[in-house]
C-alpha positions as CSV (number, residue, x, y, z in Angstrom):
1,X,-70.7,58.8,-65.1
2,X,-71.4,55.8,-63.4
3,X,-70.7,54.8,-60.0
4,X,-70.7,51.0,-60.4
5,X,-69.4,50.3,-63.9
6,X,-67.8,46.8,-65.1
7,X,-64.2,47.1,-63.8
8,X,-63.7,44.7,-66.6
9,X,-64.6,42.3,-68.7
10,X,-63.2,38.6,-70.4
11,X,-65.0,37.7,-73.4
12,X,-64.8,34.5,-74.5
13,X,-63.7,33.1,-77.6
14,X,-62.8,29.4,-79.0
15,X,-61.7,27.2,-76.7
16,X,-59.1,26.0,-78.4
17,X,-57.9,29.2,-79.5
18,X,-54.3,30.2,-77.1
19,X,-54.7,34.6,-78.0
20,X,-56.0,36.9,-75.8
21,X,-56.3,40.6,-77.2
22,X,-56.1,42.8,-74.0
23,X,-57.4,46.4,-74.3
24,X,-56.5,48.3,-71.4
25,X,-56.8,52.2,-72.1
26,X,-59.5,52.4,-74.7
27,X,-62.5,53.5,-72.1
28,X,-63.1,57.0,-70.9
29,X,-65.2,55.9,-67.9
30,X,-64.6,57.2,-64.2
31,X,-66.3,56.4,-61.4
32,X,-68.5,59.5,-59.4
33,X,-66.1,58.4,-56.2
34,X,-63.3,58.2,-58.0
35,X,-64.0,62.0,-60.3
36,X,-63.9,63.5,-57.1
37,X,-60.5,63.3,-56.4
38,X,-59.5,64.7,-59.6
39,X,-58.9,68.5,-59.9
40,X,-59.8,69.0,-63.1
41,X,-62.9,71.0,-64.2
42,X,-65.2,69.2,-66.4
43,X,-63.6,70.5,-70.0
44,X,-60.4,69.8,-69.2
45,X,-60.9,66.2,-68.0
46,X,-62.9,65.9,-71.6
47,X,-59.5,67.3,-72.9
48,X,-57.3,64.9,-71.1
49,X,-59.2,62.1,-71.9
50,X,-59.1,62.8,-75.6
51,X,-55.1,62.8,-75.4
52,X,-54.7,60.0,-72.7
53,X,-57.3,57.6,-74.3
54,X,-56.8,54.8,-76.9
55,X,-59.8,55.4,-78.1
56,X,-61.4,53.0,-80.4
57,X,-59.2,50.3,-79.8
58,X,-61.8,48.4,-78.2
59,X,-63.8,48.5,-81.5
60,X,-60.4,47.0,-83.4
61,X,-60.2,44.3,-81.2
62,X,-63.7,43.4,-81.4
63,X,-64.4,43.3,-85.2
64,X,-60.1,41.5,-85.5
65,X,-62.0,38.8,-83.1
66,X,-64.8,38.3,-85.3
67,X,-63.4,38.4,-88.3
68,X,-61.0,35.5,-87.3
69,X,-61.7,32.0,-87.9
70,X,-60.8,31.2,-84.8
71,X,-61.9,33.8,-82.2
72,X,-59.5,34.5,-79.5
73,X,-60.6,35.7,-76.5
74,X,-60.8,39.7,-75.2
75,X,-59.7,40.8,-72.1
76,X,-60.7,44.8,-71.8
77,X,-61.0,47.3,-69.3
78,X,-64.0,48.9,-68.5
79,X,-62.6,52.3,-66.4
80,X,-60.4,54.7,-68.1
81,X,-56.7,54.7,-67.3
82,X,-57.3,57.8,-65.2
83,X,-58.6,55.6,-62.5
84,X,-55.6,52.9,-62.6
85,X,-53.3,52.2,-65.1
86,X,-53.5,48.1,-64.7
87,X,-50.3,48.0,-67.1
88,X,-47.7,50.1,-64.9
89,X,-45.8,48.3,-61.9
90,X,-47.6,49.1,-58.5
91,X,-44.2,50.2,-57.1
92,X,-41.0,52.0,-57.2
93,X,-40.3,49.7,-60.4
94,X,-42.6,52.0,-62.3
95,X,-40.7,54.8,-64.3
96,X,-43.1,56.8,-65.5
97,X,-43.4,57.5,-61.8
98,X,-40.9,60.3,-62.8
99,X,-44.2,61.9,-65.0
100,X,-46.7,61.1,-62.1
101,X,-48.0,58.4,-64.3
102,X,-47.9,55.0,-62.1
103,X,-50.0,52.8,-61.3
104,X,-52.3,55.8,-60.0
105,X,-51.6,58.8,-62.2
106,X,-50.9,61.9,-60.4
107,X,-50.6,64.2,-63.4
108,X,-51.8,64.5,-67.2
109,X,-50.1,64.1,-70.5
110,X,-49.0,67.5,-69.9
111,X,-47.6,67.2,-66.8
112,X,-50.3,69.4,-64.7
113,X,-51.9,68.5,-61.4
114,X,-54.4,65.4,-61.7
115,X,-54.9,64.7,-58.6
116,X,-54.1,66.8,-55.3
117,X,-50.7,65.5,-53.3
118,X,-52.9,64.2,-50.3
119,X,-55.1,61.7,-52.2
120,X,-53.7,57.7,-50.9
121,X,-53.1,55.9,-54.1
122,X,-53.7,52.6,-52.0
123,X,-57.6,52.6,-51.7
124,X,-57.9,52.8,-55.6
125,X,-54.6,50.0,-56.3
126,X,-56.9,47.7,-54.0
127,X,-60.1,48.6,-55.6
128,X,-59.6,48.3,-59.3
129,X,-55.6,47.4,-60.1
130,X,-55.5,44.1,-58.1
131,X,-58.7,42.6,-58.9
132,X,-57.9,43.3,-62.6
133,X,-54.4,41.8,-62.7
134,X,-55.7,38.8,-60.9
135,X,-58.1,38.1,-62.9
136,X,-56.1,38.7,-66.6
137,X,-53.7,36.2,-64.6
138,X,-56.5,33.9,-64.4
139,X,-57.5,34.7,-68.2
140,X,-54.0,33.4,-68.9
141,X,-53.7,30.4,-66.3
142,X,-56.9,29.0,-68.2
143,X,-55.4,29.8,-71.9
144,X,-52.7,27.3,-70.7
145,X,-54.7,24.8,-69.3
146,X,-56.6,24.2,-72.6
147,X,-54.2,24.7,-75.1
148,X,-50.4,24.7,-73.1
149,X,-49.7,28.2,-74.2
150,X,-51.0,31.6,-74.2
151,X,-50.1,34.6,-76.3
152,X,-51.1,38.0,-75.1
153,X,-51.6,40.6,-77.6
154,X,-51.6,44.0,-76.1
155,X,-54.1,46.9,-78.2
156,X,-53.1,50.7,-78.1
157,X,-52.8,54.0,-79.9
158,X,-50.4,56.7,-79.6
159,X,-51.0,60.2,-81.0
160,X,-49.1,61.7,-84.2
161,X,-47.2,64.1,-82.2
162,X,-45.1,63.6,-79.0
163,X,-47.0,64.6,-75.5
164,X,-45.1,65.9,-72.7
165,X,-45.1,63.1,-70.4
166,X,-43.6,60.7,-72.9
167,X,-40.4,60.0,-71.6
168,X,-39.0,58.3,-75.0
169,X,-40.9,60.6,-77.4
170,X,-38.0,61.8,-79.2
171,X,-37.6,58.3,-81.4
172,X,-39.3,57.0,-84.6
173,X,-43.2,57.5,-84.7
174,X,-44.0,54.4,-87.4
175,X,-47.6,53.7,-88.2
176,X,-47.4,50.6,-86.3
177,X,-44.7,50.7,-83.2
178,X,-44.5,47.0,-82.0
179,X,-43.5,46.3,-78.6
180,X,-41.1,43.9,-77.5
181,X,-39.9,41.7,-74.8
182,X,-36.7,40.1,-74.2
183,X,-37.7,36.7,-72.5
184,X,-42.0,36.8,-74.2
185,X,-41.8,38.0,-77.5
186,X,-40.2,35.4,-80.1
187,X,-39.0,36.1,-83.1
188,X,-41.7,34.1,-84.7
189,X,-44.6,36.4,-83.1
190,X,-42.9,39.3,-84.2
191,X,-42.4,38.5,-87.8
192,X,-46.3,37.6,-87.7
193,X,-47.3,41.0,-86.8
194,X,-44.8,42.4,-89.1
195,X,-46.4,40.7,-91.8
196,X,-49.4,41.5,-90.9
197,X,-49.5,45.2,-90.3
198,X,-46.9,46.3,-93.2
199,X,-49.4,47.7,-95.0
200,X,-50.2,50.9,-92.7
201,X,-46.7,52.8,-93.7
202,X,-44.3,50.3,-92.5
203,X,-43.6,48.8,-89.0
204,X,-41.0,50.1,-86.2
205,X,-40.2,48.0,-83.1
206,X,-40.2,49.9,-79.0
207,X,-40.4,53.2,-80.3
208,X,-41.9,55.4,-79.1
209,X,-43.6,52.3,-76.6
210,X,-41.2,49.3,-75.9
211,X,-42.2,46.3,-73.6
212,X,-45.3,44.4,-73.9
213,X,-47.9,43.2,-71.1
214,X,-47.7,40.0,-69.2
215,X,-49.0,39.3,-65.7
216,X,-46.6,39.4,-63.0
217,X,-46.7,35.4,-62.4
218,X,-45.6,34.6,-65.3
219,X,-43.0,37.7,-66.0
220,X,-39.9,36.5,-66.9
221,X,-40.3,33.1,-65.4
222,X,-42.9,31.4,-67.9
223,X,-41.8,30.9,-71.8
224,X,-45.1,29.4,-72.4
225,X,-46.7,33.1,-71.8
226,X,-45.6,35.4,-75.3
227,X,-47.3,38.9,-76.0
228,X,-46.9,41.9,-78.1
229,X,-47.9,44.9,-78.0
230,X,-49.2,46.9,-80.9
231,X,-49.2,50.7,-80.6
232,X,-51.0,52.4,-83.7
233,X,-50.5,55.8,-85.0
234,X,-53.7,57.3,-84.3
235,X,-53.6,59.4,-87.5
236,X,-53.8,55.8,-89.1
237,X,-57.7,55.5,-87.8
238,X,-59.1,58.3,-86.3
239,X,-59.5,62.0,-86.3
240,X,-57.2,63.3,-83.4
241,X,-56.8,64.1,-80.3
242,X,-60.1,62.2,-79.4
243,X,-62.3,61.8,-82.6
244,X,-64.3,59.8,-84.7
245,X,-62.7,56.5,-86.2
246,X,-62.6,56.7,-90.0
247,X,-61.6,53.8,-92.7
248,X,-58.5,52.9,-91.2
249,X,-60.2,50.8,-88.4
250,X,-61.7,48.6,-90.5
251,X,-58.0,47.7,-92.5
252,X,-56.4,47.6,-89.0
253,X,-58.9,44.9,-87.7
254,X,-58.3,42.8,-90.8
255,X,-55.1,42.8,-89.9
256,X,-55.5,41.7,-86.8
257,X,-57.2,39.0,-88.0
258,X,-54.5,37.8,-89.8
259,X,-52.6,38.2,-86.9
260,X,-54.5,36.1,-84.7
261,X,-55.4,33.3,-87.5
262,X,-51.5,32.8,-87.7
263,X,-51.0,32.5,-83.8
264,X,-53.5,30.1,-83.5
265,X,-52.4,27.5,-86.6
């Protein structure tokens, strides 16, 4: 594992083009400094990062941008989630706090000990979770400097069967579970994605994942900011909990395609 990865990286796409796919959970890296304050043995970690990874999603998001006409731009993490999750609130705002899932997770999908009850969140929130948001707030400011709007389309998977530290896991599981949000998801965007990922098994909206990604500075304040968030069915793509991606990667980034060709025209 390497000590001095890329925390993350924006990769550009047309400049006219107001989509940025954001892929937050799909790496498995951690840090050396960070690994040693998590109490896991080496197969389990392996284990936990099977289950807690969106794995391949970076892949999906890759060959949907090249397959578009117009490229949108890529906004993904370089660290697993185990070292912060840059999506969760950084404070007592966060409920999956309840699970020891916040910002810095203190327990697995299965609710067991991740990290010992002494290790100081802080160091790694300054570190990794505040560079990253500031600059996917900067990814954003500059969408809506050349084009007056952004749209933020958030990448993830969620496994076939409920984990334990799902705190909603007892709703729907559709092959596609969109995620919504009140004030940045309009009804427009949503009937895009709808159209455009029918053809997994059918769509379901915030369940068993509702909300959708949008940096803090713009949260509820900036109408020009709209995101979704597509959660896929990992059965859909990939051998489960953590294997191999099969045909249904390559349908899933054609449709992702679509979806980005019909935000941007």
């Amino acid at each position: 594992m390497n000590d001095t990865p890329d925390s993350f990286q924006l990769l550009p796409g047309a400049a006219d083009s107001p989509v940025i796919l954001h892929v937050p959970h799909s790496s498995r890296v951690i840090p050396e400094s960070v690994r040693d304050s998590i109490v896991l043995d080496d197969p389990a970690l392996e284990l936990e990062l099977d289950h807690i990874t969106d794995s391949h999603t970076a892949e999906i998001a890759a060959a949907a941008a090249e397959a578009a006409p117009t490229g949108p731009w890529r906004f993904v993490n370089g660290l697993s989630r185990l070292v912060i999750d840059p999506e969760r609130f950084p404070d007592e705002r966060e409920e999956m706090l309840a699970v020891g899932m916040g910002a810095v997770y203190t327990h697995t999908t299965h609710r067991e000990r991740l990290r010992s009850p002494d290790v100081d969140p802080q160091p790694l929130i300054d570190r990794y979770f505040h560079p990253y948001a500031d600059a996917m707030t900067a990814a954003v400011d500059e969408r809506l400097a050349a084009t007056g709007r952004a749209v933020v389309i958030d990448i993830h998977s969620y496994p076939t069967d409920p984990l334990p530290y799902e705190l909603h896991g007892d709703g729907p599981r559709p092959p596609v579970c969109l995620g919504t949000d009140d004030v940045h998801t309009p009804p427009q965007l949503l009937a895009h994605a709808e159209r455009a990922f029918g053809g997994f098994g059918g769509t379901g909206i915030n369940s068993p994942f509702a909300g959708t990604y949008v940096p803090l500075k713009f949260y509820g304040k900036d109408p020009r900011v709209s995101a979704l968030m597509i959660e896929i069915r990992r059965d859909v793509y990939m051998s489960e909990p953590g294997g191999p991606a099969g045909p249904g990667l390559t349908a899933l980034a054609g449709a992702g395609a679509h979806l980005v060709q019909a935000l941007t025209d």
